[in-house]
C-alpha positions in Angstrom: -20.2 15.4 -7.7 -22.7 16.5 -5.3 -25.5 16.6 -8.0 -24.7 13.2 -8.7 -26.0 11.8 -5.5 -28.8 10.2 -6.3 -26.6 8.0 -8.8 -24.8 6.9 -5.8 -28.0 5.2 -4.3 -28.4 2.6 -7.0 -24.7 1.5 -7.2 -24.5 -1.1 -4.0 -28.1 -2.1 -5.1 -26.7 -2.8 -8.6 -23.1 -4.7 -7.2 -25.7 -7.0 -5.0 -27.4 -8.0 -7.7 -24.0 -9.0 -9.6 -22.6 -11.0 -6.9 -23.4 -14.0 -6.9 -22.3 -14.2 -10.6 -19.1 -12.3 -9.4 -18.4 -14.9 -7.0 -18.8 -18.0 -9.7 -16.5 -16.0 -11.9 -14.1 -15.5 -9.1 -14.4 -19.0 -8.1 -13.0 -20.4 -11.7 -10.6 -18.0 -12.0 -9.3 -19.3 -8.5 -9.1 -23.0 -9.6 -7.7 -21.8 -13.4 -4.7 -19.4 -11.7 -2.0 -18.7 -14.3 1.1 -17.6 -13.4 2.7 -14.0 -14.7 2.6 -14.0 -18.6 0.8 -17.1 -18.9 -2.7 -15.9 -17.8 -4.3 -16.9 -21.8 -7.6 -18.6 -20.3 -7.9 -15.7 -17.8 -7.3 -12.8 -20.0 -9.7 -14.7 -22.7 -12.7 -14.8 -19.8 -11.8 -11.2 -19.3 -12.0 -10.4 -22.8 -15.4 -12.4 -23.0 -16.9 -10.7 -19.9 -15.9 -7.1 -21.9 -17.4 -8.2 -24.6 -20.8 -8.9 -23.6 -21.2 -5.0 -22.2 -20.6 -3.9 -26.0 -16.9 -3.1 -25.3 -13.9 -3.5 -27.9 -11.3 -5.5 -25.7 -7.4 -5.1 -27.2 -6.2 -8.3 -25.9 -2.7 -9.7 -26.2 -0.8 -6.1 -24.8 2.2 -7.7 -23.2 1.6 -11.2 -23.7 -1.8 -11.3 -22.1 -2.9 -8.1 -21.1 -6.5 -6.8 -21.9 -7.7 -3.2 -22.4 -11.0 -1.6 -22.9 -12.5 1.9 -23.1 -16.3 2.0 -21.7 -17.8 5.4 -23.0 -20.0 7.4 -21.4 -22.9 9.1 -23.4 -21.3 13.0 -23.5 -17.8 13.2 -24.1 -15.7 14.6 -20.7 -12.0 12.6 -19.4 -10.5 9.7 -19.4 -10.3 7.9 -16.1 -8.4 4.1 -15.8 -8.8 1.6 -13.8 -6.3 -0.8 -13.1 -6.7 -4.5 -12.2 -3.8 -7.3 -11.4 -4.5 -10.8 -12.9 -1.7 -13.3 -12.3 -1.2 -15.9 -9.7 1.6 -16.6 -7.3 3.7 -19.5 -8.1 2.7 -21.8 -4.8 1.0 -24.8 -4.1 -2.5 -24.2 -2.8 -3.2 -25.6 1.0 -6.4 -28.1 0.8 -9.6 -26.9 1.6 -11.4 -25.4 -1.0 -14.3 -27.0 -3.9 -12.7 -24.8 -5.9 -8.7 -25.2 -5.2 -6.4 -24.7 -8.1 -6.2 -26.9 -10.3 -2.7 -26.5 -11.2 0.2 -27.4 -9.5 2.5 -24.6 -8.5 0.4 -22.2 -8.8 -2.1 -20.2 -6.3 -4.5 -17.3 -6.1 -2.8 -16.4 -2.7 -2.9 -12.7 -3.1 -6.5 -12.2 -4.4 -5.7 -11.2 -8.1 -8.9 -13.3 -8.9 -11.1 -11.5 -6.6 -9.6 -8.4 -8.3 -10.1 -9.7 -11.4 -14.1 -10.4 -10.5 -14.2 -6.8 -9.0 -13.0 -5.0 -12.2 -15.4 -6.8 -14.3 -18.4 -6.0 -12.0 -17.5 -2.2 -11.7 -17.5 -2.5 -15.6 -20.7 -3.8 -15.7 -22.1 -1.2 -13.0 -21.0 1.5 -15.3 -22.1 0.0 -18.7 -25.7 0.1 -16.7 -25.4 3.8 -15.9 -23.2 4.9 -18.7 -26.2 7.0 -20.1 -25.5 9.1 -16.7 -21.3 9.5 -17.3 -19.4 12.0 -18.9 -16.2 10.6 -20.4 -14.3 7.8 -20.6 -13.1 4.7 -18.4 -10.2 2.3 -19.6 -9.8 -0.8 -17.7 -6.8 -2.5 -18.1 -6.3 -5.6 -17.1 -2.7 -6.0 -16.1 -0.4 -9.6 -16.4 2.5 -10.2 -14.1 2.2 -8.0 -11.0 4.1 -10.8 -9.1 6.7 -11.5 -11.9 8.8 -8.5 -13.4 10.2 -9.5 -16.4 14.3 -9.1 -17.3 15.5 -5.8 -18.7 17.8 -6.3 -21.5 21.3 -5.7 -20.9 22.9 -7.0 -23.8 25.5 -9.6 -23.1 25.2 -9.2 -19.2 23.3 -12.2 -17.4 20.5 -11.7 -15.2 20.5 -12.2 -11.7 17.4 -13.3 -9.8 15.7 -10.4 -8.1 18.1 -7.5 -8.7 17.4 -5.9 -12.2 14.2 -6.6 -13.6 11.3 -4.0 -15.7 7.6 -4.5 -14.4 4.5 -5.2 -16.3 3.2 -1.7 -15.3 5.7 -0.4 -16.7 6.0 -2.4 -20.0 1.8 -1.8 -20.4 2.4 2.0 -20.3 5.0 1.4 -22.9 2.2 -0.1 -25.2 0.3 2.5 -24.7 -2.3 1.9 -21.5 -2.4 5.6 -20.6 -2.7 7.4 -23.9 -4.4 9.5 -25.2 -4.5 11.8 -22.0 -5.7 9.6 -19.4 -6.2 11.7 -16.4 -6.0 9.6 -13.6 -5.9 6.0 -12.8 -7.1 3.8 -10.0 -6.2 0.5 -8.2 -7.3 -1.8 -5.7 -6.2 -4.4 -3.9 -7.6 -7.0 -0.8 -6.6 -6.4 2.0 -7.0 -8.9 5.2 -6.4 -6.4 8.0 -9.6 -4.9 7.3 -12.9 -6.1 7.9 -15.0 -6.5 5.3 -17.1 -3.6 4.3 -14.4 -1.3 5.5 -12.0 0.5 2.3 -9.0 1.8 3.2 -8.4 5.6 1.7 -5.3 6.6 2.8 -3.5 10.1 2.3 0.0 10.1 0.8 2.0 7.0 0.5 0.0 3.3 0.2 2.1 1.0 -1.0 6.1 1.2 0.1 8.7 1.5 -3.3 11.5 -1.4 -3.6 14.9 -1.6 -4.9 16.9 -4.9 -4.2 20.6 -5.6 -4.4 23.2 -7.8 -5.3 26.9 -7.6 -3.6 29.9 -9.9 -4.2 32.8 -10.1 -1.3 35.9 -11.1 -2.3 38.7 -12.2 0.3 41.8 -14.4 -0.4 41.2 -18.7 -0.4 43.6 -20.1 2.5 43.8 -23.5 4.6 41.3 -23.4 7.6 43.8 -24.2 9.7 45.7 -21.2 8.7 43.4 -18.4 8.7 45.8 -15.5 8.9 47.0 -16.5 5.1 44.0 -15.5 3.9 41.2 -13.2 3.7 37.8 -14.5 5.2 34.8 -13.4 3.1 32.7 -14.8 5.3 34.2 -13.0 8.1 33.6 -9.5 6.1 30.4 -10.5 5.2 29.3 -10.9 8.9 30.8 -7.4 10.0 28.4 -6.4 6.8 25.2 -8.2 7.9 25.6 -6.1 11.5 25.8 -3.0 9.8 23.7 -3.0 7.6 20.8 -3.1 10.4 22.2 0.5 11.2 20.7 2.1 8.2 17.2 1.8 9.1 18.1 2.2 13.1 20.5 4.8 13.0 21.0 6.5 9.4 17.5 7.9 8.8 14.9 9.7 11.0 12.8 7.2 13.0 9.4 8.7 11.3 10.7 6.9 8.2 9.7 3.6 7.6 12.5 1.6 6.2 13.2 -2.0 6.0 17.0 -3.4 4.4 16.7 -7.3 4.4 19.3 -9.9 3.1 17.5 -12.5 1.6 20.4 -15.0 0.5 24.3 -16.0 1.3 26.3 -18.1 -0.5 29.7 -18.3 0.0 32.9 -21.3 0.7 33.8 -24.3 -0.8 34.8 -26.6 1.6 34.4 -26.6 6.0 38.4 -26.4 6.2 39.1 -23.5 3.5 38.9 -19.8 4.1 36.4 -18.6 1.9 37.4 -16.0 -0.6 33.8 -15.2 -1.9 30.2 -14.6 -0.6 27.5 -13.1 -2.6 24.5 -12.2 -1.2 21.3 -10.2 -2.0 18.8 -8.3 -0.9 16.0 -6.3 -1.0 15.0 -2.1 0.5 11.8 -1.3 1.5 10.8 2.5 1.7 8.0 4.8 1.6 10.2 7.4 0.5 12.0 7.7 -2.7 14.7 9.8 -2.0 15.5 7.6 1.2 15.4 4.4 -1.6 17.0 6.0 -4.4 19.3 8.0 -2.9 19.9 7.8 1.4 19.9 3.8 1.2 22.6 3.6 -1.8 25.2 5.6 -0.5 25.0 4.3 3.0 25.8 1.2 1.2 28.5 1.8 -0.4 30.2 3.5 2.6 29.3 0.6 4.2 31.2 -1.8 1.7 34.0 0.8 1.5 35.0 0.8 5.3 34.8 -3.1 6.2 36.5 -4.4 2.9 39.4 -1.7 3.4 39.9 -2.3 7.1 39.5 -6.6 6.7 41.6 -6.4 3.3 38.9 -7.9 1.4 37.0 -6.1 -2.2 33.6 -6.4 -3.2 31.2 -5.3 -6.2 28.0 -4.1 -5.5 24.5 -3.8 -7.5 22.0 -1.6 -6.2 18.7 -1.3 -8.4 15.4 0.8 -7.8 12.6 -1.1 -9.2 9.4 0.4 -8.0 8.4 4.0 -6.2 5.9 4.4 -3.8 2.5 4.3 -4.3 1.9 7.9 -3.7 -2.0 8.7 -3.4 -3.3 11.8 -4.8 -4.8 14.4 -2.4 -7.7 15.7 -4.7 -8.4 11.8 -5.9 -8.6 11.0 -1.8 -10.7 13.4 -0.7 -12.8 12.5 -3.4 -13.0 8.9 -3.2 -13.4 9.0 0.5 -16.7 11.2 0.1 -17.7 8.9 -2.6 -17.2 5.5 -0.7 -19.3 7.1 2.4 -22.0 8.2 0.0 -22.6 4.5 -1.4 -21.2 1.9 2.0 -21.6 5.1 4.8 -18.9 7.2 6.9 -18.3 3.7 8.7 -17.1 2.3 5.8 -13.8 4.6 5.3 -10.9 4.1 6.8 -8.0 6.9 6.6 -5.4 5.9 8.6 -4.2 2.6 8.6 -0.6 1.0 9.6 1.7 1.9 6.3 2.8 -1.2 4.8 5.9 -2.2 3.4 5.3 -4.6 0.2 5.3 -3.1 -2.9 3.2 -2.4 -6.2 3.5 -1.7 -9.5 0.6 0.0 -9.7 3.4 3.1 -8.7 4.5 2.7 -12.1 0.9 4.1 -13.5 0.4 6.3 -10.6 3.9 8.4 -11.4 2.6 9.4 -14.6 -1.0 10.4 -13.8 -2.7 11.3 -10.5 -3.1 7.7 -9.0 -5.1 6.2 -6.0 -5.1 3.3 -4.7 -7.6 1.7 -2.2 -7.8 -1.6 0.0 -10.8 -3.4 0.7 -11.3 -5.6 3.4 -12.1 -9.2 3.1 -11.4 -10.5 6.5 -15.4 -11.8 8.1 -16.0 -10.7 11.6 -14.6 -13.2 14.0 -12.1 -14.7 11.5 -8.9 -15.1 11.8 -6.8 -12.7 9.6 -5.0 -14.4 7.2 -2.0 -13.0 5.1 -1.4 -12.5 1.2 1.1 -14.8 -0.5 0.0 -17.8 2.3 -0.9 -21.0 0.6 -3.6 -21.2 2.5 -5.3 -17.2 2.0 -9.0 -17.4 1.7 -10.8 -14.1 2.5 -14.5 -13.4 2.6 -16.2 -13.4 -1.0 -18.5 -10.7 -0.1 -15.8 -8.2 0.1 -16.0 -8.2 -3.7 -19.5 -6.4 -3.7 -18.1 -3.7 -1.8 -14.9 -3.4 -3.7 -17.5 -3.2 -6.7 -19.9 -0.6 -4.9 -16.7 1.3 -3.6 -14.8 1.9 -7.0 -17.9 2.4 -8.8 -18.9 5.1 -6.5 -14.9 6.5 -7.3 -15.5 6.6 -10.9 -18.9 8.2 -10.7 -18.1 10.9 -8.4 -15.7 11.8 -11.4 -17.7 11.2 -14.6 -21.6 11.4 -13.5 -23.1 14.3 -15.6 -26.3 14.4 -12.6 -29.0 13.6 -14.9 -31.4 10.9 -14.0 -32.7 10.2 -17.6 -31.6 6.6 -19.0 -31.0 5.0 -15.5 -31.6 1.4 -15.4 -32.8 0.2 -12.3 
């Protein structure tokens, strides 16, 4: 909101002065991390940090989640924001005062600085709440890194192929109701420098599906191969074609990635092996290419080798996650927003499309979503990636992931009048 520009001023004044208590927060959830569904001390600091702005925290929405409405002071919408909280289960790389504490487990992907930048943009808005119109949820999210079995009665699960995420199970219990109408997420992100937030139009995040196939030849002496039927044989005609999807099957201005991520298959050096089973995992910023274009392929696939090699196979194909699709209005918005608080500098449109995926798609196919990144990579530092044991980013990215998502939010909900500010 234009008339709301003075508001914007104060905000990267007010996430200054929260830093350094940001950083001390974000520094104990880094050397506490807790793994998906176990995050009890985290979500109870959470609940504690919502507490003290005069929120209502329901706590314990599945397993450990957290939710909390902040209210502005004339009633208008409902706006959410989203916030990941788990750890990766790794072993942390030496280094750090503040290194995990527990074996196996690592904030390698920055859900702690997340964590720390939900809690200060709830802060900056309990400040200025006198100024909003509406309503903002935060939820605080378990298990972005660990989907959790869907139930399939008597069937057993299988690592990586069919699985339901946390999104999904929050919105079950309720995380977007009554009438939320749209929801925001963030994320770090080490390609950018900090001070820089990535806005992009359209898709931000790519969707996944993986899959789960089982080749079955016929079990022969080694020295005999033509009695049998060598799985491993099929499987390797498989492996080359399976490249031709992405190169071949779909136009080259759609990014797709099909990658086989295990094989196991024989018994014994000397014995034709009469099953392989292997799975894998589709990458796609498109959902009918991952739901639809990708399976079929497959299948055709599977069809022609095992009929012409004599072999049979089964095959599991399962859509997990959609793209994180960004909404237009929410973009040019935010964009406007951002440059009003950090400058024009600070936005960044276009950006290489990247492949991993988010839950956060779960949220954004219900309600108008967006989804920013924030840079956290110090000039003249090297860029280090998410998920290695050894990320560590730049802590003042989280004032501007602060500044930048409270600027979002008030674009939306500031009413324009100055009376009440505390400054």
């Amino acid at each position: 909101m234009a008339g709301a520009s003075w508001l914007m001023t104060h905000l990267m004044d007010e996430a200054e002065r929260q830093f350094s208590s940001l950083v001390e927060l974000q520094r104990d959830l880094h050397a506490h991390p807790e793994i998906g569904y176990e995050e009890k001390r985290t979500s109870a600091r959470v609940a504690e940090e919502l507490s003290r702005l005069g929120l209502e925290p329901r706590t314990g929405v599945v397993e450990t989640g957290v939710i909390a409405d902040l209210c502005g002071e004339a009633p208008g919408d409902t706006l959410a924001l989203r916030v990941d909280m788990d750890a990766f289960p790794i072993d942390e790389a030496p280094g750090l005062a503040w290194r995990s504490r527990y074996p196996g487990a690592a904030h390698v992907c920055g859900h702690d600085a997340h964590t720390a930048i939900g809690i200060g943009v709830a802060r900056v808005l309990a400040r200025v709440k006198a100024q909003l119109k509406g309503t903002i949820r935060f939820i605080f999210q378990p298990a972005e890194e660990r989907p959790l079995v869907e139930d399939e009665g008597e069937r057993p699960y299988r690592e990586g192929v069919r699985a339901v995420s946390a999104a999904e199970l929050m919105i079950r219990s309720g995380a977007l109701e009554p009438d939320v109408k749209a929801v925001f997420g963030l994320h770090l992100w080490p390609a950018l420098p900090t001070g820089r937030i990535g806005i992009e139009q359209g898709a931000a995040m790519a969707g996944v599906a993986n899959f789960l196939a089982s080749v079955y030849g016929r079990s022969a002496h080694g020295a005999m191969p033509d009695q049998g039927v060598d799985a491993i044989a099929v499987t390797a005609q498989l492996l080359s074609m399976l490249q031709l999807i992405s190169s071949r099957q779909k136009p080259p201005s759609e990014p797709l990635v099909v990658t086989v991520g295990t094989i196991r298959g024989g018994d014994r050096r000397n014995v034709i092996a009469d099953r392989v089973d292997i799975t894998g995992t589709v990458r796609a910023l498109s959902s009918e290419l991952l739901r639809n274009t990708v399976p079929g392929h497959l299948r055709a696939m599977f069809d022609g080798v095992t009929s012409a090699m004599g072999a049979s196979y089964d095959l599991e194909y399962y859509p997990l996650i959609a793209p994180v699709m960004n909404d237009a209005a929410l973009v040019q918005g935010a964009r406007a927003a951002v440059a009003s608080v950090l400058g024009g500098q600070a936005v960044v449109p276009d950006m290489e499309k990247a492949m991993t995926s988010e839950d956060f798609a779960c949220f954004a196919e219900r309600v108008p979503g967006l989804y920013i990144k924030i840079g956290c990579t110090a000039p003249g530092q090297p860029v280090l990636p998410l998920h290695f044991r050894g990320f560590r980013f730049d802590e003042s990215a989280i004032k501007y992931g602060v500044a930048a998502m409270a600027a979002i939010i008030c674009d939306r909900l500031a009413t324009g009048d100055r009376d009440g500010l505390e400054v």
